[in-house]
C-alpha positions in Angstrom: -99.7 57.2 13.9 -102.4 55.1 12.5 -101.7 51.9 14.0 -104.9 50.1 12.8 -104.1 50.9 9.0 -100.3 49.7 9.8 -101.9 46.9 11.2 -103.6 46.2 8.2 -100.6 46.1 6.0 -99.0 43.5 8.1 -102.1 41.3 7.7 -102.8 41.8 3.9 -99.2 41.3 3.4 -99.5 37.7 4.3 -102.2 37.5 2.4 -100.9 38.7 -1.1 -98.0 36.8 0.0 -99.4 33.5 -0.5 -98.5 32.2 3.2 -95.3 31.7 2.3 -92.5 32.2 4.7 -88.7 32.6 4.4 -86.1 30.0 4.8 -84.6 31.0 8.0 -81.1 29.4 9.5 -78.2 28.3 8.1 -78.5 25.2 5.6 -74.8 23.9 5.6 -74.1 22.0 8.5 -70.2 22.7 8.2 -71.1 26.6 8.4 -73.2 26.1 11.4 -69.7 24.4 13.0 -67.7 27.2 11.9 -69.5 30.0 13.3 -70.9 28.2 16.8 -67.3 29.4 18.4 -69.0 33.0 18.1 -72.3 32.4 18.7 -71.4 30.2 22.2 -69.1 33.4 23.1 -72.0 36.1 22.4 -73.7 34.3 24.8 -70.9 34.7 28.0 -71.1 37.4 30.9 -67.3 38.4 30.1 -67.5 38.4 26.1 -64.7 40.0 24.2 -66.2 42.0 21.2 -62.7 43.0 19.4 -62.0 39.5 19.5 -65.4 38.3 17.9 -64.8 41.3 15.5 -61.2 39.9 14.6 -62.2 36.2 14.5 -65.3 37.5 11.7 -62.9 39.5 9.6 -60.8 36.4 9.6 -63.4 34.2 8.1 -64.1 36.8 5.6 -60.6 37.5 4.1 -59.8 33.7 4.3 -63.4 33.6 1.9 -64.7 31.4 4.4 -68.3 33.4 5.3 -69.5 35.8 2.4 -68.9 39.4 2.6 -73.1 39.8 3.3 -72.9 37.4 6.1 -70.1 38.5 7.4 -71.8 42.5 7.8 -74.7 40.9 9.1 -72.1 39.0 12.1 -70.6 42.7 12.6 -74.0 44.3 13.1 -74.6 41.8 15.9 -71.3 42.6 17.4 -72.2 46.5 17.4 -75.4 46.1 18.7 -74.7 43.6 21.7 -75.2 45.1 25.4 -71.3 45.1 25.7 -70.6 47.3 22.5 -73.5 49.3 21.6 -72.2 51.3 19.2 -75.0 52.4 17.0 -73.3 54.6 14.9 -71.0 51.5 13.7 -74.1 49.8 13.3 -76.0 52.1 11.4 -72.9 52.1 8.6 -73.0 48.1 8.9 -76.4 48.1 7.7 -75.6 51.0 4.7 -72.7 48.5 3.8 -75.3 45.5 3.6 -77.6 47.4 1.7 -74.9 48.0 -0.7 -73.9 44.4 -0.8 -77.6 43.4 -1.4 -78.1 45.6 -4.2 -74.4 45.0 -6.0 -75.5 41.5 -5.7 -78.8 41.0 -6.9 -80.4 38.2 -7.8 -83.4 36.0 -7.4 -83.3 36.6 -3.2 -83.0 40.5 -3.9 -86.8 41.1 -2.1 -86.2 39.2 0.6 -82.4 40.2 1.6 -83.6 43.8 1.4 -86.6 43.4 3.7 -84.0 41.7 5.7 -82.1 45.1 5.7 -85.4 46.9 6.6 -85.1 44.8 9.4 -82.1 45.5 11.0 -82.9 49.4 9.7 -86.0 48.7 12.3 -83.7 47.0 15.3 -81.6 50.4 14.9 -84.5 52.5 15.3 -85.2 50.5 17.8 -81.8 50.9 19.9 -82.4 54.9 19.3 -85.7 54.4 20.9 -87.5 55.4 17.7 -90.4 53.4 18.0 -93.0 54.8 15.6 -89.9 54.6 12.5 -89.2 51.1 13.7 -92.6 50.0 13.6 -92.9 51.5 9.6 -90.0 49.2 8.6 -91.1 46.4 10.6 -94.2 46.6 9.1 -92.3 47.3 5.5 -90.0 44.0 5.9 -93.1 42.4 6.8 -94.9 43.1 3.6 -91.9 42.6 1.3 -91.7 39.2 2.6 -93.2 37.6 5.9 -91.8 35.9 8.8 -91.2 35.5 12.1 -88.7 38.3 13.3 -90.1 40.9 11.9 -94.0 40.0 13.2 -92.2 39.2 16.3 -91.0 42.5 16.6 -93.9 44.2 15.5 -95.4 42.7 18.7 -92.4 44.4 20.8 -92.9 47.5 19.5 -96.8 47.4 20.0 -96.0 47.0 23.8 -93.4 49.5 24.0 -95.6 52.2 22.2 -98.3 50.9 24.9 -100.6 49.5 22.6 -101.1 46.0 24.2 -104.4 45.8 23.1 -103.5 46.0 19.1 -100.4 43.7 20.1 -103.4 41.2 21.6 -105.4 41.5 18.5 -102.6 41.0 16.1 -101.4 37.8 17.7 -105.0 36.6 18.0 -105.2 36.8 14.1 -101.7 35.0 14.1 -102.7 32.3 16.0 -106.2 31.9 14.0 -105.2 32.1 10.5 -101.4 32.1 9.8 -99.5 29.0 8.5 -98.2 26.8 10.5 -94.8 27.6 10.1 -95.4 31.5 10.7 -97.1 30.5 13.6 -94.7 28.8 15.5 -91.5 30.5 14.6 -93.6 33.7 16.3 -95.0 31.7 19.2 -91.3 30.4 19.3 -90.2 34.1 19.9 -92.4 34.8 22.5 -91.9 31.5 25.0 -88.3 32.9 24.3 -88.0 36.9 24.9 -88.4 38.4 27.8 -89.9 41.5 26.1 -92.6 39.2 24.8 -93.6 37.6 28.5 -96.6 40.0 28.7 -98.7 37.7 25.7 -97.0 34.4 26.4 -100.7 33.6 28.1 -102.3 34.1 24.8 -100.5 31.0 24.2 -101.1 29.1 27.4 -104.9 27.7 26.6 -105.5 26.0 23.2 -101.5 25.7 21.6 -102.0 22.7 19.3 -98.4 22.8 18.0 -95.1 22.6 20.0 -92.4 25.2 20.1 -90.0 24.4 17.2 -86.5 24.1 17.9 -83.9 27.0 17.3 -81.8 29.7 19.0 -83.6 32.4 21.0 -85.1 34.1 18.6 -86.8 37.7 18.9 -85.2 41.3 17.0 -81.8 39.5 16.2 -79.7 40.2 13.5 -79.2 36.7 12.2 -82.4 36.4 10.6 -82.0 34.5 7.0 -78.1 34.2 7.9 -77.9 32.3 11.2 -78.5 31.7 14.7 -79.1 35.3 17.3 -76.7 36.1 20.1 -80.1 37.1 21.9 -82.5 39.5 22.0 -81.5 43.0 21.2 -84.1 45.4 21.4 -84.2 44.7 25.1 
């Protein structure tokens, strides 16, 4: 693999891209409220995924979470530490693919580098680095942001390539927007697959670490908080 051309991509990618970044999060309070029951319980030793699985299907025939969001929920479900059934989670993410392109729209770019995404966290899970790292590096140059780069980083250190990891955060730190920046330097204070760089950070950080759930290869990237790291 030809990491230094890949790495290229990455960085001309937020070049052409303006430095603009994607809105990440939920914006609707109320929505934040009505999901944090499942989010809280992702986050317990003793969680019950049928029961998180029932309680998302609820919300999606009552027409309370979209159909997109509510996939996106599911894959989360299939690819937490007490599921891990990456064959469910491999037909989530053909089912938000299809959702994506039936809807359309002025988002379409961004939702499917989203799906490249969680394509990448599922190559991930099969220990496929070098095809998660091409659609990392894809999501990354269909639109920028956070959990993608911070992935990218992950996947440098797992293929053993700290040096090119160092190098790629160095540029990061030097000449990406502010609000790239931090949501990246966010993910690595957080993720314990990330503690190897975290003292690229320690000497010179002029901006604090925003707010937000633990961040790092989650699937609720564009549609809501994480349950946690899951490329661990």
């Amino acid at each position: 693999m030809d990491f230094d051309a890949l790495l290229e991509r990455v960085l001309g990618s937020v070049d052409r891209k303006a430095f603009t970044t994607p809105v990440v999060g939920i914006g609707d309070p109320e929505e934040v409220e009505l999901l944090r029951p499942i989010f809280d319980a992702l986050s317990q030793e003793n969680v019950s995924i049928p029961r998180l699985r029932h309680q998302v299907q609820r919300l999606r025939s009552e027409g309370l979470v979209t159909p997109r969001r509510a996939v996106i929920l599911l894959q989360t479900l299939a690819a937490h530490p007490a599921c891990e059934d990456h064959a469910e989670l491999a037909r989530l993410i053909g089912e938000e693919h299809h959702l994506v392109l039936k809807e359309g729209g002025p988002h379409l770019a961004s939702r499917l580098a989203v799906v490249d995404h969680h394509r990448a966290v599922h190559a991930f899970l099969l220990a496929r680095y070098d095809v998660a790292l091409e659609l990392e590096t894809r999501s990354v140059e269909a639109c920028p942001w956070g959990d993608s780069l911070a992935n990218i980083l992950i996947i440098l250190l797992r293929l053993n390539q700290e040096p090119r990891a160092r190098a790629l955060l160095q540029t990061i730190r030097e000449t990406f927007p502010t609000d790239l920046r931090q949501q990246v330097e966010h993910y690595i204070e957080q993720d314990p697959d990330l503690a190897l760089l975290r003292d690229e950070w320690g000497a010179g950080r002029e901006t604090p670490i925003s707010a937000g759930p633990v961040p790092a290869s989650h699937f609720m990237t564009e549609e809501g908080p994480p349950c946690d790291s899951i490329l661990h």
